[in-house]
mmCIF file of the N, C-alpha and C atoms, coordinates in Angstrom:
data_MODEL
# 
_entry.id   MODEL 
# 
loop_
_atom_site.group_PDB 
_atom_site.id 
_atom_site.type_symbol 
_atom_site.label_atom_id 
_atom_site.label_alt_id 
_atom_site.label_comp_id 
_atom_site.label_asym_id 
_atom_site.label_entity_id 
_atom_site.label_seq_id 
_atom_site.pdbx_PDB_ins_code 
_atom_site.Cartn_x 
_atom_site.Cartn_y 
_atom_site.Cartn_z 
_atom_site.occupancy 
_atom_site.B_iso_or_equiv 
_atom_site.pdbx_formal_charge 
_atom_site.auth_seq_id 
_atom_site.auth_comp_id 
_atom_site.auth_asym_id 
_atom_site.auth_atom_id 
_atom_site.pdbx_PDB_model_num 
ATOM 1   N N  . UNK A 1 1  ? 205.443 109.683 104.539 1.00 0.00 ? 1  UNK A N  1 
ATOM 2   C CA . UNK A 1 1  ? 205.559 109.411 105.949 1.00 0.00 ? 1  UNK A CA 1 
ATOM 3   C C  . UNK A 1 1  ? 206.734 108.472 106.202 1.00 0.00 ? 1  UNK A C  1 
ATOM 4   N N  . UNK A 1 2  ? 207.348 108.591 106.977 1.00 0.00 ? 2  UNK A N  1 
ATOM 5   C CA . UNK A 1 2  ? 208.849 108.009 107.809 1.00 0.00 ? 2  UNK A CA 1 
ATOM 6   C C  . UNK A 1 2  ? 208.265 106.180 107.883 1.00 0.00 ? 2  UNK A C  1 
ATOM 7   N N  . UNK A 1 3  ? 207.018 105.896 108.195 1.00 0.00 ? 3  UNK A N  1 
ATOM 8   C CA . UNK A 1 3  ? 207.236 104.142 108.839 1.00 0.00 ? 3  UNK A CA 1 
ATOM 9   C C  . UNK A 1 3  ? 206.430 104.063 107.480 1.00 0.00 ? 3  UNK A C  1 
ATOM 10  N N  . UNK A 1 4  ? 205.569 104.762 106.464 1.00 0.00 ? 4  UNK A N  1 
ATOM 11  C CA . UNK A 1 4  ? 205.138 104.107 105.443 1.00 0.00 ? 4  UNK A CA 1 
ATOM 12  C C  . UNK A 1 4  ? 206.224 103.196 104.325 1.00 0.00 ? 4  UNK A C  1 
ATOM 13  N N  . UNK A 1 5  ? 205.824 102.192 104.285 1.00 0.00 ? 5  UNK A N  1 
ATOM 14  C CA . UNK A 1 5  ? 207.226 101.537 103.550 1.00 0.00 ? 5  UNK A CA 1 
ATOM 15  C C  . UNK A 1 5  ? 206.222 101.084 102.096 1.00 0.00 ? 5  UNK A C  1 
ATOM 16  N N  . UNK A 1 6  ? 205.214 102.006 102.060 1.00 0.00 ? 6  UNK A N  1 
ATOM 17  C CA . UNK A 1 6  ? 204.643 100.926 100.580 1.00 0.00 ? 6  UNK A CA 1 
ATOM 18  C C  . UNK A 1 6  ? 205.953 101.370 99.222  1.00 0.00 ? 6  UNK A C  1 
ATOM 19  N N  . UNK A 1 7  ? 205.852 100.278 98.375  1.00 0.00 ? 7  UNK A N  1 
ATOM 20  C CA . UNK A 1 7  ? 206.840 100.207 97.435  1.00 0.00 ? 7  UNK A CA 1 
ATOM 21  C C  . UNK A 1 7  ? 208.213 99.766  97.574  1.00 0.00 ? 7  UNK A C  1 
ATOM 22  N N  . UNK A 1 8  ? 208.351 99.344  99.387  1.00 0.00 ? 8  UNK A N  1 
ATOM 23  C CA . UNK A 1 8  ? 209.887 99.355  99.270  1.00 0.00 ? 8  UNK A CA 1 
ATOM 24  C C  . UNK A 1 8  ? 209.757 97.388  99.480  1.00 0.00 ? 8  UNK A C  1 
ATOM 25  N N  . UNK A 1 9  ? 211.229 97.172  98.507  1.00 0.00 ? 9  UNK A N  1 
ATOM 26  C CA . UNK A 1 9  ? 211.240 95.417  98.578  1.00 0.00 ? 9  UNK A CA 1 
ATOM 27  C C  . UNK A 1 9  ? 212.080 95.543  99.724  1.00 0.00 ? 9  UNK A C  1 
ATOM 28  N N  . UNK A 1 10 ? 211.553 94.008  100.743 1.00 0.00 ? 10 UNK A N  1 
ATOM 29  C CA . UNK A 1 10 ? 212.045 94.016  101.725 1.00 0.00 ? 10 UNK A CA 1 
ATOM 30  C C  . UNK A 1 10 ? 212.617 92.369  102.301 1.00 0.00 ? 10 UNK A C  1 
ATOM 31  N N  . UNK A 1 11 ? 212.985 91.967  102.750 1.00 0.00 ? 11 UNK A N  1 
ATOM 32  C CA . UNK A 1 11 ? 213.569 90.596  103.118 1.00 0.00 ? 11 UNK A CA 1 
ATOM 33  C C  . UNK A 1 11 ? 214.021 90.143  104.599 1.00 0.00 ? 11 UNK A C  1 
ATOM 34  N N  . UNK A 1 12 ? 213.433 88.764  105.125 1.00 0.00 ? 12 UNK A N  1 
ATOM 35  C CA . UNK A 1 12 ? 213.765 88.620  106.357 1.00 0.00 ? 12 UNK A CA 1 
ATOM 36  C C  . UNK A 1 12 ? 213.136 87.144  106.598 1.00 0.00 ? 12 UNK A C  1 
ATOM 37  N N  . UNK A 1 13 ? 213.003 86.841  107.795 1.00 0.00 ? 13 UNK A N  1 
ATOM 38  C CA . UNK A 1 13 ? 212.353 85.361  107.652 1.00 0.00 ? 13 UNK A CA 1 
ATOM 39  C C  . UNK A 1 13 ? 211.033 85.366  108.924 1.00 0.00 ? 13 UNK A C  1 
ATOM 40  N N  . UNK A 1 14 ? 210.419 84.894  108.180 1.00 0.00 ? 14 UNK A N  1 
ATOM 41  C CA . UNK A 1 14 ? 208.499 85.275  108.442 1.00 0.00 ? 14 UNK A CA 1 
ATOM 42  C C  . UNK A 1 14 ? 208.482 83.997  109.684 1.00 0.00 ? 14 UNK A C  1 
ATOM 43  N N  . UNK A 1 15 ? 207.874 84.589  110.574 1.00 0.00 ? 15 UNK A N  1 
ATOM 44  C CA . UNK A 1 15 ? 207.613 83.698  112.333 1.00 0.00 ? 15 UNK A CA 1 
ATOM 45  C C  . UNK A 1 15 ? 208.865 82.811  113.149 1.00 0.00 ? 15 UNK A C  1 
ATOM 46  N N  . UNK A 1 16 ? 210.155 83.205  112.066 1.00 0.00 ? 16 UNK A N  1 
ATOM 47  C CA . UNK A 1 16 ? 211.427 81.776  113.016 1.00 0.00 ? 16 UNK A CA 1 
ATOM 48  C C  . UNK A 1 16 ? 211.313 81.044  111.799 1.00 0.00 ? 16 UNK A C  1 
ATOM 49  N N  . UNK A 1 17 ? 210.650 81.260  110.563 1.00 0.00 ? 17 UNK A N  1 
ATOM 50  C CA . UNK A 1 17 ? 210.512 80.094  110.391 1.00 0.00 ? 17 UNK A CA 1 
ATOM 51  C C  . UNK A 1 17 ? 210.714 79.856  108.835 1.00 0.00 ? 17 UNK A C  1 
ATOM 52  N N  . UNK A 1 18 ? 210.292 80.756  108.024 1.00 0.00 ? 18 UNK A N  1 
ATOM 53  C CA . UNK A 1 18 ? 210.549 80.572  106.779 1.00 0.00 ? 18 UNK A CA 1 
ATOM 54  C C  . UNK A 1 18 ? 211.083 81.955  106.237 1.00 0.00 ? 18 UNK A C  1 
ATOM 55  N N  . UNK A 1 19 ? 212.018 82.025  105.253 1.00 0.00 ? 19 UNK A N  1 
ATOM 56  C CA . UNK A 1 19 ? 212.645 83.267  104.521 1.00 0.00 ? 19 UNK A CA 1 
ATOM 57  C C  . UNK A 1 19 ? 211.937 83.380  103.679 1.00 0.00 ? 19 UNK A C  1 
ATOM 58  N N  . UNK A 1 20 ? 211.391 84.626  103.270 1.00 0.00 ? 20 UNK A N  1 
ATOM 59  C CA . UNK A 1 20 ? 210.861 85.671  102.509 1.00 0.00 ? 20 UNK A CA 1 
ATOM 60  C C  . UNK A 1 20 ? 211.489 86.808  101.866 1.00 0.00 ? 20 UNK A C  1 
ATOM 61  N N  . UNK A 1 21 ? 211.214 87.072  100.824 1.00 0.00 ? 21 UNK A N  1 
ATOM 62  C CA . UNK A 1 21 ? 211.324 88.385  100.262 1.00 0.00 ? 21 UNK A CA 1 
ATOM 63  C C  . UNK A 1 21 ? 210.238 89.068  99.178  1.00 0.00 ? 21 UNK A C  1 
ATOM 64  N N  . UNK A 1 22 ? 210.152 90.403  99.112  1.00 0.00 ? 22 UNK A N  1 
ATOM 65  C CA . UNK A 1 22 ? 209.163 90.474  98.585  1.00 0.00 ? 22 UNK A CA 1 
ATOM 66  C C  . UNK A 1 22 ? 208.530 92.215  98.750  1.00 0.00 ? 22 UNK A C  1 
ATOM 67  N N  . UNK A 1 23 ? 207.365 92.929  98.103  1.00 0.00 ? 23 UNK A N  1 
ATOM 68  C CA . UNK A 1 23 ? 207.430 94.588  98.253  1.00 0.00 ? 23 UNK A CA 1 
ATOM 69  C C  . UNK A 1 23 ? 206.349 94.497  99.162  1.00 0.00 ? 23 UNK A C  1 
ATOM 70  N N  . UNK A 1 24 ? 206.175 95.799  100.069 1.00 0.00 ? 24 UNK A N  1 
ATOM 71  C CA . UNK A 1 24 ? 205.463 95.953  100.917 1.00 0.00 ? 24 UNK A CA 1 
ATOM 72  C C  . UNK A 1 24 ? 204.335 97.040  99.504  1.00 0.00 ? 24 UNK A C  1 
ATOM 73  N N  . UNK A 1 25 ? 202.778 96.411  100.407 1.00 0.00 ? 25 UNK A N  1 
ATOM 74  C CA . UNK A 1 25 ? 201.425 97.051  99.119  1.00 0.00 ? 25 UNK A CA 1 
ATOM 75  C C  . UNK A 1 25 ? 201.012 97.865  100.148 1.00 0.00 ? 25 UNK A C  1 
ATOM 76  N N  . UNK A 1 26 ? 201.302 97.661  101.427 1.00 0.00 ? 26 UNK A N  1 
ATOM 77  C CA . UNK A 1 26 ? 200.285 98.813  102.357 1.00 0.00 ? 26 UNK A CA 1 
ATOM 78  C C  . UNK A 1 26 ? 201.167 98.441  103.521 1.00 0.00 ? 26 UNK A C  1 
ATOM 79  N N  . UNK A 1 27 ? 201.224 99.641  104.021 1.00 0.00 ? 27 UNK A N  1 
ATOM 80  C CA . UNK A 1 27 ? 201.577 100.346 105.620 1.00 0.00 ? 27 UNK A CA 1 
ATOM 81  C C  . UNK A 1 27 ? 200.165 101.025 105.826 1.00 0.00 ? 27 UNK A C  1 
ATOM 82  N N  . UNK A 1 28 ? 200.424 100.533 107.155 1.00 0.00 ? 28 UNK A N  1 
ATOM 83  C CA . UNK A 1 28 ? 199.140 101.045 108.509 1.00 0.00 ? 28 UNK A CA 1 
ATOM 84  C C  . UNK A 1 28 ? 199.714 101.494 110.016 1.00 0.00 ? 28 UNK A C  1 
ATOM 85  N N  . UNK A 1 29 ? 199.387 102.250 110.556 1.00 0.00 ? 29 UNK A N  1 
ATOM 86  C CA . UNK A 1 29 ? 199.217 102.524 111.373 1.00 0.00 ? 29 UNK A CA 1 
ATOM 87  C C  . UNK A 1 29 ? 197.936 101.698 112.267 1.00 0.00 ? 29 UNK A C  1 
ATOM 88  N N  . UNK A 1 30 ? 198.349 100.708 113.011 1.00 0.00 ? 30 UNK A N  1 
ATOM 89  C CA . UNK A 1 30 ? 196.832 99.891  113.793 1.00 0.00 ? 30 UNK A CA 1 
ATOM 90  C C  . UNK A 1 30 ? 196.758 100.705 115.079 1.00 0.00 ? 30 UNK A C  1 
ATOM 91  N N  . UNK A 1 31 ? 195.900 100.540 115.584 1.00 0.00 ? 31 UNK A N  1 
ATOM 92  C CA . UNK A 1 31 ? 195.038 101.122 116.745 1.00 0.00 ? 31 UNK A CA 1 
ATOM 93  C C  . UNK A 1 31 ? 196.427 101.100 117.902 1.00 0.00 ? 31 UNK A C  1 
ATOM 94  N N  . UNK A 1 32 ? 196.923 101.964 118.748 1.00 0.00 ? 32 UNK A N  1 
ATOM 95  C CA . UNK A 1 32 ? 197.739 101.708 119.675 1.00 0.00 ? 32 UNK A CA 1 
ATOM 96  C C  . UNK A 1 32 ? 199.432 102.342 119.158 1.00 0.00 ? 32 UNK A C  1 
ATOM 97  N N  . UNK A 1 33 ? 198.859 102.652 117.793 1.00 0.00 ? 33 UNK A N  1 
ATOM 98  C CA . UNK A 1 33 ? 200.139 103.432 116.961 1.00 0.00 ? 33 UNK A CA 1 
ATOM 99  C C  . UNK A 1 33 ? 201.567 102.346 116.695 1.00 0.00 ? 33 UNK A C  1 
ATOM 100 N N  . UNK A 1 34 ? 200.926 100.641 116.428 1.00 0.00 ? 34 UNK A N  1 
ATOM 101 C CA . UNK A 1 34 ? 201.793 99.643  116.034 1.00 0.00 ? 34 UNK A CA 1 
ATOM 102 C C  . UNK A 1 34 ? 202.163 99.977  114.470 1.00 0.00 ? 34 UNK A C  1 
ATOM 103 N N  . UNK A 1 35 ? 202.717 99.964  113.991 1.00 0.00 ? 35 UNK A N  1 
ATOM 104 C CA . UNK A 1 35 ? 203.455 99.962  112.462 1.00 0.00 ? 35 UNK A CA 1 
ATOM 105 C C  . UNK A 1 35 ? 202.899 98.559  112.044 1.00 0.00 ? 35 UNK A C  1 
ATOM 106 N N  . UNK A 1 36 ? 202.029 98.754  110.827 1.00 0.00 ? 36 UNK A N  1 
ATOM 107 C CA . UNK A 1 36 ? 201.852 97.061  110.241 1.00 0.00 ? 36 UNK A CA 1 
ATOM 108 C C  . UNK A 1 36 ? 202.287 97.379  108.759 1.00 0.00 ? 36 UNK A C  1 
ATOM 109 N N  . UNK A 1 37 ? 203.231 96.040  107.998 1.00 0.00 ? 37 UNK A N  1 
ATOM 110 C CA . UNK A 1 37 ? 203.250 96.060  106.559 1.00 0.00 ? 37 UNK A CA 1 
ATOM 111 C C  . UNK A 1 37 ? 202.301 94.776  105.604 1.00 0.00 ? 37 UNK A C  1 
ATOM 112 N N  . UNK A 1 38 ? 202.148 94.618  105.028 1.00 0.00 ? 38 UNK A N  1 
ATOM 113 C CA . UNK A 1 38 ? 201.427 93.882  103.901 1.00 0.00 ? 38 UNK A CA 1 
ATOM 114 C C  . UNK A 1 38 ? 202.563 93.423  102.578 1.00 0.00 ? 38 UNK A C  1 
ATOM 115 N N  . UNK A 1 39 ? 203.096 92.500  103.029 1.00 0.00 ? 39 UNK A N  1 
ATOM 116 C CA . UNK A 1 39 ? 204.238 91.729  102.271 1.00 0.00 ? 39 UNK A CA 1 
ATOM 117 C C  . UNK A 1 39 ? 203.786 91.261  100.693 1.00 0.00 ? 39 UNK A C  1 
ATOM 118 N N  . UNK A 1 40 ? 203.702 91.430  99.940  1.00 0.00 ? 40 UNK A N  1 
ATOM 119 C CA . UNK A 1 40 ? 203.367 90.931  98.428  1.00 0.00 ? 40 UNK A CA 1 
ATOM 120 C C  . UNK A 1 40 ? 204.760 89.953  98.111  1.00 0.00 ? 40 UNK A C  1 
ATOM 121 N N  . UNK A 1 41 ? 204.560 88.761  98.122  1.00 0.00 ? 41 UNK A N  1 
ATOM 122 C CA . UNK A 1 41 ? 206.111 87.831  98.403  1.00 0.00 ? 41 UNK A CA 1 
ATOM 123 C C  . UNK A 1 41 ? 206.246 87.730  96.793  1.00 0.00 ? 41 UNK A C  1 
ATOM 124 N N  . UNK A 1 42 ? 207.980 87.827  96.839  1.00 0.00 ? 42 UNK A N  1 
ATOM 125 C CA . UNK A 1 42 ? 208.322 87.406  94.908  1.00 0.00 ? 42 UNK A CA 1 
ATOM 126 C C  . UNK A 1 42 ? 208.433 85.926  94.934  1.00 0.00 ? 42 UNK A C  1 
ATOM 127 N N  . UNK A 1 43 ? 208.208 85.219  96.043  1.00 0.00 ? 43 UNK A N  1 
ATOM 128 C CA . UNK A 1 43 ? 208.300 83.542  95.804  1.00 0.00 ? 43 UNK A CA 1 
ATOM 129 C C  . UNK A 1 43 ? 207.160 83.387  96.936  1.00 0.00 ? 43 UNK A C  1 
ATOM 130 N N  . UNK A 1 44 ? 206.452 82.467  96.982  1.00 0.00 ? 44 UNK A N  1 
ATOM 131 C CA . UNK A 1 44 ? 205.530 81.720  97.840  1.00 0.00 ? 44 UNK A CA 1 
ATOM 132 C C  . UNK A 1 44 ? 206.087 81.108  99.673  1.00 0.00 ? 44 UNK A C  1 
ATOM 133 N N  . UNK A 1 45 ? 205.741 81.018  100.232 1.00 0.00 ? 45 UNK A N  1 
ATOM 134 C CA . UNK A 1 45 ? 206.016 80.346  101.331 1.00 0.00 ? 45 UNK A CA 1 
ATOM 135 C C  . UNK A 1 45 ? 205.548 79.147  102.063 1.00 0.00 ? 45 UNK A C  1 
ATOM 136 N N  . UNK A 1 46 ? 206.161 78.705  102.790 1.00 0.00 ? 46 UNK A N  1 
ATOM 137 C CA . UNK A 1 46 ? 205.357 77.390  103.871 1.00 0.00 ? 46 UNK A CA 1 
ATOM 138 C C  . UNK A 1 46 ? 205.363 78.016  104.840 1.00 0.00 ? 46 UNK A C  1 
ATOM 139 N N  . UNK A 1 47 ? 204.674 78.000  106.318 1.00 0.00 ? 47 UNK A N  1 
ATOM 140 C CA . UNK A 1 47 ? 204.669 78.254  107.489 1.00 0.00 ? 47 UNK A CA 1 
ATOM 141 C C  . UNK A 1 47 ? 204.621 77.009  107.955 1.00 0.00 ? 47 UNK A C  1 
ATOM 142 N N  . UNK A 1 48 ? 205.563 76.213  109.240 1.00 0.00 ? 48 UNK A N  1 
ATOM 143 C CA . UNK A 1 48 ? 205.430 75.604  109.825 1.00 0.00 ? 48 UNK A CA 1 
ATOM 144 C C  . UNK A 1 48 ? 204.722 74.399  109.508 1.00 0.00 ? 48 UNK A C  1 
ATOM 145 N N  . UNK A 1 49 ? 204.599 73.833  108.491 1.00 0.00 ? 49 UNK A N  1 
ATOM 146 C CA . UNK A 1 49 ? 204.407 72.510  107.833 1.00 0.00 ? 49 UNK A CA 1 
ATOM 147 C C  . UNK A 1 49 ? 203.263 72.694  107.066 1.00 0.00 ? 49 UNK A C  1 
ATOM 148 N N  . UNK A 1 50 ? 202.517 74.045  107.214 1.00 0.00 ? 50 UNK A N  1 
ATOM 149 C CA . UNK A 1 50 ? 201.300 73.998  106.727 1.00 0.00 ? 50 UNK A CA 1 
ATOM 150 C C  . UNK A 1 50 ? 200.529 73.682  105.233 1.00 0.00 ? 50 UNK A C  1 
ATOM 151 N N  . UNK A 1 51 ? 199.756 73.033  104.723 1.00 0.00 ? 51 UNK A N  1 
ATOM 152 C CA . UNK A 1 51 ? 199.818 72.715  103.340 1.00 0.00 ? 51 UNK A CA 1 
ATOM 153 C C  . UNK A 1 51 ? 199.893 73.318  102.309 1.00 0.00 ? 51 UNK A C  1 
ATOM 154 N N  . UNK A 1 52 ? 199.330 74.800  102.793 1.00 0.00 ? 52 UNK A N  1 
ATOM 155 C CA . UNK A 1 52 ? 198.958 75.952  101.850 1.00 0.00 ? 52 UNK A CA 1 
ATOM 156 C C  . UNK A 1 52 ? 200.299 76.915  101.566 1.00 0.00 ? 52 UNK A C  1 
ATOM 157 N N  . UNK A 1 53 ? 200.791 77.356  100.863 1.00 0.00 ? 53 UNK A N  1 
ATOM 158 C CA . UNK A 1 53 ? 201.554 78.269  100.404 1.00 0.00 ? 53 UNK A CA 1 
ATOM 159 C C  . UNK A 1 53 ? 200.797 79.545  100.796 1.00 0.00 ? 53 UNK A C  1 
ATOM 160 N N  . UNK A 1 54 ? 201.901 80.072  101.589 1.00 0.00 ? 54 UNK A N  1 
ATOM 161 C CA . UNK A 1 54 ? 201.249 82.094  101.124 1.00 0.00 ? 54 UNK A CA 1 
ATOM 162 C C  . UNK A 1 54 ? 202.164 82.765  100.258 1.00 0.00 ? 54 UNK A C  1 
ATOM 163 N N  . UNK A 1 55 ? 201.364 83.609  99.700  1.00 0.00 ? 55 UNK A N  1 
ATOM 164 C CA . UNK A 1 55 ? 202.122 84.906  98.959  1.00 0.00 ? 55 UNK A CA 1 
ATOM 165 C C  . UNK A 1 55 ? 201.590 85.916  99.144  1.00 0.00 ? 55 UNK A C  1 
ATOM 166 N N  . UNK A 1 56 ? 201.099 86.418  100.315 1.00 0.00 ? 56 UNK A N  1 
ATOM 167 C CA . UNK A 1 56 ? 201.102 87.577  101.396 1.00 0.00 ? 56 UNK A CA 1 
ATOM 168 C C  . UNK A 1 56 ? 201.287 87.418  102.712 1.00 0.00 ? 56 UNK A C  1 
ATOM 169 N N  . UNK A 1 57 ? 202.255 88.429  103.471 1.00 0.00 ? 57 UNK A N  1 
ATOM 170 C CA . UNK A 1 57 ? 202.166 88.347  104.729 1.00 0.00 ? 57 UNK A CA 1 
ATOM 171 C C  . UNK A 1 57 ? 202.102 89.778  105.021 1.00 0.00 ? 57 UNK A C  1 
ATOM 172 N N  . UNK A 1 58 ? 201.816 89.594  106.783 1.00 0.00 ? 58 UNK A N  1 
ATOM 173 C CA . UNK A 1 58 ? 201.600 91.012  107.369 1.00 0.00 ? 58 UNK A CA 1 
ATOM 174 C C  . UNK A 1 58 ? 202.599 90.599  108.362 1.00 0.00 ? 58 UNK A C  1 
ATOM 175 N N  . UNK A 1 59 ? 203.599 91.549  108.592 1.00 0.00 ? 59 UNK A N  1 
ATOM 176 C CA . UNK A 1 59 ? 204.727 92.095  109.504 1.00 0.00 ? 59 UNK A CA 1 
ATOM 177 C C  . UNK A 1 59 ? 204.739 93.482  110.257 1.00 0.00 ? 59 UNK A C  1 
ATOM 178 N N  . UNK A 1 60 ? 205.011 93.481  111.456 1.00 0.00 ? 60 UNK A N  1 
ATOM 179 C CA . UNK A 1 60 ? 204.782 94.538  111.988 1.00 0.00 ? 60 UNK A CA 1 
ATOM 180 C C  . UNK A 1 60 ? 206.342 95.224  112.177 1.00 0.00 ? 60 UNK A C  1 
ATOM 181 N N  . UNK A 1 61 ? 206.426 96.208  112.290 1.00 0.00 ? 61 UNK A N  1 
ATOM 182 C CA . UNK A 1 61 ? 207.390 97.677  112.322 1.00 0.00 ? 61 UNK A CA 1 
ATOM 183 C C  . UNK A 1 61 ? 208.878 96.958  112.842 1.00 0.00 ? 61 UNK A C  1 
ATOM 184 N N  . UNK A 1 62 ? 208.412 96.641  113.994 1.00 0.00 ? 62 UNK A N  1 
ATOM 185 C CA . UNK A 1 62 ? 209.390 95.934  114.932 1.00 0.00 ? 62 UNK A CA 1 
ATOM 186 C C  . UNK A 1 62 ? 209.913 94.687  115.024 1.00 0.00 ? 62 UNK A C  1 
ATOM 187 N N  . UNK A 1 63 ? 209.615 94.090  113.667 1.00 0.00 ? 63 UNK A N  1 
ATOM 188 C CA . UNK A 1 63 ? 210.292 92.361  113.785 1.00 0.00 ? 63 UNK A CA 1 
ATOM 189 C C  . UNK A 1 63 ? 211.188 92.952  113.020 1.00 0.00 ? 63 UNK A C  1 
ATOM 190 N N  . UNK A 1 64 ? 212.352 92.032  112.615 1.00 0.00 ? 64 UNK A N  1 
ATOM 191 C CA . UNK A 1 64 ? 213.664 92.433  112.231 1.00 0.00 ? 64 UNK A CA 1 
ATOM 192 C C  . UNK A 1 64 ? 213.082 91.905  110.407 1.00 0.00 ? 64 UNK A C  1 
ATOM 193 N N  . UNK A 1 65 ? 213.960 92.638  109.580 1.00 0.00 ? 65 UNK A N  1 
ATOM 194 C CA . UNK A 1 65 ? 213.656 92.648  108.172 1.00 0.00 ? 65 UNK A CA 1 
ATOM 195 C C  . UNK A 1 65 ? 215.106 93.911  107.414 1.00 0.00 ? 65 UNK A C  1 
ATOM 196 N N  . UNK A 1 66 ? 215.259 93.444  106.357 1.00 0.00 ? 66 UNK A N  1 
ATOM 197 C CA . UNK A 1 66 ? 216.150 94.386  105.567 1.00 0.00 ? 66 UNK A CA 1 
ATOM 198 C C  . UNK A 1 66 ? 215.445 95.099  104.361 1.00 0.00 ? 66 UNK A C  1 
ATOM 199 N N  . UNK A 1 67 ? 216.223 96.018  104.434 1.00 0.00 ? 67 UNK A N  1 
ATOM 200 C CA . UNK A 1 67 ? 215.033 96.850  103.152 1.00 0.00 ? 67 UNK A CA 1 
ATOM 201 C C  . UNK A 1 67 ? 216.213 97.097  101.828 1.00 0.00 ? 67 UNK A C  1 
ATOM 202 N N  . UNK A 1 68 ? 215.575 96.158  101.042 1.00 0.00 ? 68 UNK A N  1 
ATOM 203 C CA . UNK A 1 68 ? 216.808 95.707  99.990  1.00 0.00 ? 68 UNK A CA 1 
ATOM 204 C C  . UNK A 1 68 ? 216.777 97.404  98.835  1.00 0.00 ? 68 UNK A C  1 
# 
C-alpha cells in the first residue's frame, strides 16, 4: 500500500521540539482515513523537559519527516 511506510527509516523533529530518527513498525489507517506511523527511534528522546526518555513515537501522514 502507497501510505504504508512499515520498514522505511525515517527522520524529522517530533512536536517543534526534539529531532528524531528512526524505522517506522506499523502504519494505520485511524478512523476518518488519517495516516498514523509508529516510530521505533535509533536514539532515545526528551519531549519538552520531560524526565522520561521515549523510544517510540506515533506521527501522523501529514507532519513533515524525510524518508532516509
Amino acid at each position: 500500500m502507497r501510505w504504508d511506510r512499515t520498514g522505511q527509516t525515517i527522520r524529522g523533529v517530533y512536536l517543534d521540539s526534539a529531532p528524531y530518527i528512526g524505522r517506522v513498525v506499523e502504519s494505520r489507517a485511524k478512523y476518518g482515513g488519517i495516516v498514523q506511523h509508529t516510530v521505533e527511534l535509533f536514539y532515545p528522546i526528551r519531549v519538552f523537559n520531560d524526565k522520561n526518555m521515549r523510544n517510540r513515537i506515533i506521527i501522523e501522514e501529514n507532519e513533515p519527516f524525510a524518508i532516509l
